[in-house]
N, C-alpha and C positions, 0 to 999 in steps of 0.2 A: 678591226673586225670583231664577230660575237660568236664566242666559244654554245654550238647549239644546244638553247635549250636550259642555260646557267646564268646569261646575262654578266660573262665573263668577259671583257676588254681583253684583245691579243694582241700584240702588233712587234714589230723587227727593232731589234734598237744596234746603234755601231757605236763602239767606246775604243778609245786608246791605251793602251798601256805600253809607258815610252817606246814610245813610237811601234807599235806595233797595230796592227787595225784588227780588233776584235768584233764577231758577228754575233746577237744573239735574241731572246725573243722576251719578252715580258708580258705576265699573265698580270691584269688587274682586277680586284674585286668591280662587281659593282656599285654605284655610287660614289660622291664626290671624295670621300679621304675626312679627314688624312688614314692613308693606309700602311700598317708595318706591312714587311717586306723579309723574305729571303733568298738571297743569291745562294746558287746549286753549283757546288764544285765536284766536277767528275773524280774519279779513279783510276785507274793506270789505264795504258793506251789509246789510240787515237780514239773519241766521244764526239758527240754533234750533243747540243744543248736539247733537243728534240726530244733525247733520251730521258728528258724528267718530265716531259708531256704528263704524264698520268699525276704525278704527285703533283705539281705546277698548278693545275687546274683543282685537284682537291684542293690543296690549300688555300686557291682563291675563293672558293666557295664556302669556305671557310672564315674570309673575312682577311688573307693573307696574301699581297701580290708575290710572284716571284721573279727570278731573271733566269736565264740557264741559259749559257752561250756557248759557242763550238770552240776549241778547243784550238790552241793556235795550231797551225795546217791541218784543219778539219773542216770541211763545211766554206764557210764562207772564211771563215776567220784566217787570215795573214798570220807570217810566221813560226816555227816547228816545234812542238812539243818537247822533241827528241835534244832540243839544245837547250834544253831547261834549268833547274836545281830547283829545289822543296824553297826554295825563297823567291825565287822567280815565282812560282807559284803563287806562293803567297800575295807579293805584291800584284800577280794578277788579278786576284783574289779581289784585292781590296779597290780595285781599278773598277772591278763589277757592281763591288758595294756602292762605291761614288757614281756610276750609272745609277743604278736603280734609286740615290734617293734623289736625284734630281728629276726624276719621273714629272708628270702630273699627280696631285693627291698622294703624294707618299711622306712619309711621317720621316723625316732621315733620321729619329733616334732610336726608332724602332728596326734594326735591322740585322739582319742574322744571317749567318752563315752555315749551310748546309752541305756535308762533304759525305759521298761514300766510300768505301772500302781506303785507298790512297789518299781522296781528300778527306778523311779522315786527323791526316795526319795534317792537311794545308789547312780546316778550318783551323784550330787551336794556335796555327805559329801566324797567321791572319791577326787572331781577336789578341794574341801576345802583343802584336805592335801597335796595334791600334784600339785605340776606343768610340773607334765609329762602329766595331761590331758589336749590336745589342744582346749576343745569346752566340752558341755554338750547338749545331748537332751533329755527331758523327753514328755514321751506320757503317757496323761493321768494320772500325777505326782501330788498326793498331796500339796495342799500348806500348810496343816496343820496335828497335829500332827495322829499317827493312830488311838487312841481312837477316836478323832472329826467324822476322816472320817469313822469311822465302827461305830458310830452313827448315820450321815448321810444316809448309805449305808440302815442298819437295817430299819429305818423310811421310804425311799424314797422307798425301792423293798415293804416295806410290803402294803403302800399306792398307788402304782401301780397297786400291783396284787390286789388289789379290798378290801383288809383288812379292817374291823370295826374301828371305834375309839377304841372301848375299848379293840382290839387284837393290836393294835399301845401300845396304853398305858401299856397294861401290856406287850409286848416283850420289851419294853425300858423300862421298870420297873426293870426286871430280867438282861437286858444286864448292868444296872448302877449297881445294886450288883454284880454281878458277876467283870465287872471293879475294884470296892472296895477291891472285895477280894483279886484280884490281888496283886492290891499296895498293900494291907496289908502283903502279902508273902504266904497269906492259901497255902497250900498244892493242886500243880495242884489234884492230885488222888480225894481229897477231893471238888474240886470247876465241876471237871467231874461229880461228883456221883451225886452232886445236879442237875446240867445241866440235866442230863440223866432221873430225875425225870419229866422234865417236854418234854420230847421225847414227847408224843400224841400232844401235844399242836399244835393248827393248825401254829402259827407263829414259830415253832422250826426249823423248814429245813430253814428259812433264819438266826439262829444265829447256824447254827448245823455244819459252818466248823469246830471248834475248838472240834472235839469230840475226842481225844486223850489225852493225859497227855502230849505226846515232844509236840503236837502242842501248849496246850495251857501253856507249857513253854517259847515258843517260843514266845507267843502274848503277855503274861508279859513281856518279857525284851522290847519289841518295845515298847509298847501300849503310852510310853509318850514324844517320839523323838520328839523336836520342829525342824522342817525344815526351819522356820525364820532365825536362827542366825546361820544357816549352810548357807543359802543361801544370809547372809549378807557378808559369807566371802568366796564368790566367783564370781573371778574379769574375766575368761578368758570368750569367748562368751556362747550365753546359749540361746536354741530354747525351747522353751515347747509350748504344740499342746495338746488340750483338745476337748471334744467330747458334743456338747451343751445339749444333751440328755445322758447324766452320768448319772446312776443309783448309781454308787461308791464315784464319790467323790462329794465335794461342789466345783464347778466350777468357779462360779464368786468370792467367797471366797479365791480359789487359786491363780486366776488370780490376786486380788487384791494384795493377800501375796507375789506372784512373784515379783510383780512389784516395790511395797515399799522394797520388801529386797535388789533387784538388783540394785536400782538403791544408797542405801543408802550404797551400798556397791561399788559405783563410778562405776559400770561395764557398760560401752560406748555402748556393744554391745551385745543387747538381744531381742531374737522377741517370742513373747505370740499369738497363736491363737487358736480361737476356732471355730471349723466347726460345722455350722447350718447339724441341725438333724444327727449327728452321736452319736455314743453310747460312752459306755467306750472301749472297742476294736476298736474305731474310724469307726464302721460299720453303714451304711445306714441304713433304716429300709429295710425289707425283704420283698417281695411278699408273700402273705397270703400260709401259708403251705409251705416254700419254705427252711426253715431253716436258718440260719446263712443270714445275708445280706450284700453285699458286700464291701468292702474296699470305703470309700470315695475316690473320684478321687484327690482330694487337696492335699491328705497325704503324697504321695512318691511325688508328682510334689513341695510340699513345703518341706520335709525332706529332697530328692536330691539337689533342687538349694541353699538353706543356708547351707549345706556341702558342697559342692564343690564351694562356694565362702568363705566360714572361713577355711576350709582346704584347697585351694587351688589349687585343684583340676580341673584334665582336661587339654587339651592343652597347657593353659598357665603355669600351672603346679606351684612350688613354687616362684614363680618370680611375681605372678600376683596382682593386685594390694590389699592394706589391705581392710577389714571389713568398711563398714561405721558404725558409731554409731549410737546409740539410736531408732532400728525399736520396738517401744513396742504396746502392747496390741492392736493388728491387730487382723480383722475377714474376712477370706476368705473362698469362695467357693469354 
């Protein structure tokens, strides 16, 4: 089908990742190719690939195809998220990549990995194992492991939304047990039922995603992923784009991690920034009652032009000149 109005190629594509049946959609520039590419990796909880619609189609009119597929038990896709690990990921990851370059007109060297907030952390341990990934971008990408930043997270919403010291103190009281327990191996069922006890507590809606048992299987296998020495052993280029008003991650703490990993891992060509007043969804703040607020303007004007200069992308097409090295820890408007 044609995305109206853009002369954008759409259509469904299904891939496996052993044995699992994944569903998902790819946006094609128009015109014959060869065209680079990037597959779109969600962030924590259930996703439909539908969710990058709006970047998906920027990019192609751009000069860049994309893929973005549902998420296993999401959508069309077979499978459950919930019985995962950051390496399952991964190799889904790279299951999408091998879709997309077997497309029509797709360039399979030119291909990148795009991850937000969670896959943040699955593009880089993706392009670590492989080198079918041409580039990595994380938005809003942890530089440390999930535990830190679901401490982080916990502390900063609850001191936001106006919370006491002493409701700070004890919900990070209960989140470092519960942690513990974790690693120890308790029995999710068992580490739920305690959680559920403290349901009234005014600070429990900010630790109350994990109120299942898959989920909080799911937050045991992550919770101790160090992203350092995944991100020391990745050399191809690498954009990450953070939101100076995160409520999720520690921001300066990432940037810093980024920088010392990438560069001690020799990689020539990586740009770090962070947009003054956007959030973790890289959003503005909102006019009062207004809802959700809108996309910073920086996001796609600096996500487009570093793709389609490390992919290549555009008229000049794969012939144009390489990457320059070394743009790090920049701050734009």
């Amino acid at each position: 089908m044609t995305e109206d109005g853009v002369g954008i190629e759409a259509g469904e594509v299904v891939f496996e990742d052993r044995g699992t049946r994944l569903a998902g959609r790819v946006w094609l520039p128009p015109g014959a190719g060869p065209h680079p590419g990037v597959v779109f990796v969600h962030g924590s909880g259930p996703a439909e690939g539908k969710s990058w619609e709006q970047e998906a189609v920027a990019l192609a009119g751009a000069g860049i195809a994309g893929l973005a597929y549902d998420k296993p038990g999401c959508g069309a896709s077979g499978g459950d998220w919930r019985g995962q690990s950051f390496q399952d990921r991964a190799l889904e990851a790279l299951a999408a990549v091998a879709c997309l370059q077997r497309q029509p007109g797709m360039d399979a060297a030119r291909v990148a990995v795009l991850g937000g907030s969670q896959g943040g952390w699955i593009g880089p341990l993706a392009a670590s194992q492989s080198s079918q990934v041409a580039a990595v971008v994380s938005l809003s990408g942890p530089g440390v492991s999930p535990f830190e930043q679901e401490a982080f997270r916990v502390e900063r919403q609850l001191r936001d939304g106006g919370a006491g010291e002493d409701q700070v103190t004890e919900a990070l009281a209960f989140f470092h047990r519960r942690a513990a327990r974790m690693r120890r191996g308790d029995a999710p069922e068992a580490i739920l039922a305690d959680q559920l006890r403290h349901r009234d507590a005014p600070w429990y809606p900010v630790l109350g995603d994990d109120d299942e048992v898959a989920h909080l299987g799911f937050t045991a296998r992550i919770y101790d992923h160090d992203p350092v020495p995944v991100l020391e052993r990745v050399t191809c280029p690498v954009l990450a784009i953070w939101g100076e008003r995160d409520l999720y991650v520690p921001v300066g703490r990432s940037v810093a991690a980024f920088d010392a990993a990438l560069a001690k891992a020799g990689n020539r060509d990586y740009r770090l920034e962070v947009i003054p007043d956007a959030d973790h969804g890289l959003r503005l703040p909102a006019a009062e009652g207004s809802g959700p607020g809108p996309r910073a303007p920086a996001l796609m004007r600096i996500l487009t032009g570093w793709l389609r200069r490390v992919l290549r992308a555009g008229p000049d097409g794969p012939g144009a000149a390489p990457p320059a090295p070394g743009e790090r820890a920049t701050r734009e408007r």
